[in-house]
C-alpha positions in Angstrom: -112.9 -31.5 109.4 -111.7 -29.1 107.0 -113.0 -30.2 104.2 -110.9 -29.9 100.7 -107.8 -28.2 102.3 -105.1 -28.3 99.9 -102.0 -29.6 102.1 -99.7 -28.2 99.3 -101.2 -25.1 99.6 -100.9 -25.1 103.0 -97.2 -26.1 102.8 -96.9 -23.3 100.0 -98.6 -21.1 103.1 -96.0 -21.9 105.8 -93.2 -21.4 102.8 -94.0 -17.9 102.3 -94.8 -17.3 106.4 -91.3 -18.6 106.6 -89.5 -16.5 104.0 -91.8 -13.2 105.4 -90.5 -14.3 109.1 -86.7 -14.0 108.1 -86.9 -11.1 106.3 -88.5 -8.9 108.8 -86.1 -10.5 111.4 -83.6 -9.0 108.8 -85.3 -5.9 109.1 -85.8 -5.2 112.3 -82.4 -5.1 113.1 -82.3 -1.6 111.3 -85.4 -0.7 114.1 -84.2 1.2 116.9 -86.3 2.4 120.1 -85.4 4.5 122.5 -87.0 4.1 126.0 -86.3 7.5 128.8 -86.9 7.3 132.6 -86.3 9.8 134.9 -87.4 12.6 133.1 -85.0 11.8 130.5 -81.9 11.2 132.4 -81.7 7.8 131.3 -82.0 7.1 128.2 -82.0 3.1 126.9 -82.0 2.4 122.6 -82.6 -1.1 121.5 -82.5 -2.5 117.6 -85.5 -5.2 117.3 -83.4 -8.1 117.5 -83.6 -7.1 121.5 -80.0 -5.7 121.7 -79.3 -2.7 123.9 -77.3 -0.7 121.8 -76.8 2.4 123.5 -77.1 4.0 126.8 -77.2 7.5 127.7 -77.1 8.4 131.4 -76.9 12.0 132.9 -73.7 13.1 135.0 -75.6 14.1 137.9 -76.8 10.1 138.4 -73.2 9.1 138.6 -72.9 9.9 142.1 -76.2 8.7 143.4 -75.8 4.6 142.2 -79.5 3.5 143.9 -81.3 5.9 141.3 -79.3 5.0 138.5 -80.1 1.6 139.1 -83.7 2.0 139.4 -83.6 4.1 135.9 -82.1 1.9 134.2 -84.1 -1.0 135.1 -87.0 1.2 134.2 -85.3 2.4 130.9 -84.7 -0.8 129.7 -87.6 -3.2 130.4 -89.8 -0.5 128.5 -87.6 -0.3 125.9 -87.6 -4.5 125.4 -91.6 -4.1 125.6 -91.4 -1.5 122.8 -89.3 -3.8 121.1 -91.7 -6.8 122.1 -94.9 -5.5 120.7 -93.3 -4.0 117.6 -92.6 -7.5 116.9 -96.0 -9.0 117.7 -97.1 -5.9 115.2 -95.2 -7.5 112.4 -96.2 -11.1 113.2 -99.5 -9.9 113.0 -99.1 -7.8 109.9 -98.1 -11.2 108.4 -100.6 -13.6 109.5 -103.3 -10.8 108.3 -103.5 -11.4 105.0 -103.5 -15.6 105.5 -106.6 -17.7 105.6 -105.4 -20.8 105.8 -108.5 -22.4 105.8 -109.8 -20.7 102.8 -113.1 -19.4 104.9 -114.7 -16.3 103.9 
């Protein structure tokens, strides 16, 4: 089925896709996105190992906790997509340059 694939090669292949995985795991964790909701009165940063790692939130919200709620919840699942398709980015940066089937 496909024909003369070299199954050391393709071990050699998953190697490397291995090694590439880890390191821009490594990476990403220097990555940081910043998602804003409200106008900006929210303000959600995540690195790309999906940790929030800060929150900024305007005085005036502190008093109205339904809004602040809402914002946040905004503030943060945009930030994890960001986060999400930066990664799916890199995998596919990866995989781009791979043809493990040696077609042409």
């Amino acid at each position: 089925m496909f024909g003369e694939m070299d199954m050391s090669k393709m071990a050699e292949m998953v190697k490397d896709l291995q090694s590439k995985a880890k390191e821009i795991e490594e990476q990403s964790k220097n990555v940081t996105m910043t998602a804003k909701a409200g106008g900006g009165m929210v303000e959600v940063t995540a690195n790309g190992a999906n940790e929030i790692i800060d929150i900024t939130i305007d005085d005036s919200l502190l008093d109205d906790k339904s809004s602040l709620q809402i914002l946040l919840i905004s503030a943060i699942n945009d930030v994890l997509k960001m986060v999400e398709d930066n990664k799916k980015s890199q995998a596919m940066g990866i995989m781009g340059g791979l043809n493990p089937f040696g077609m042409k």
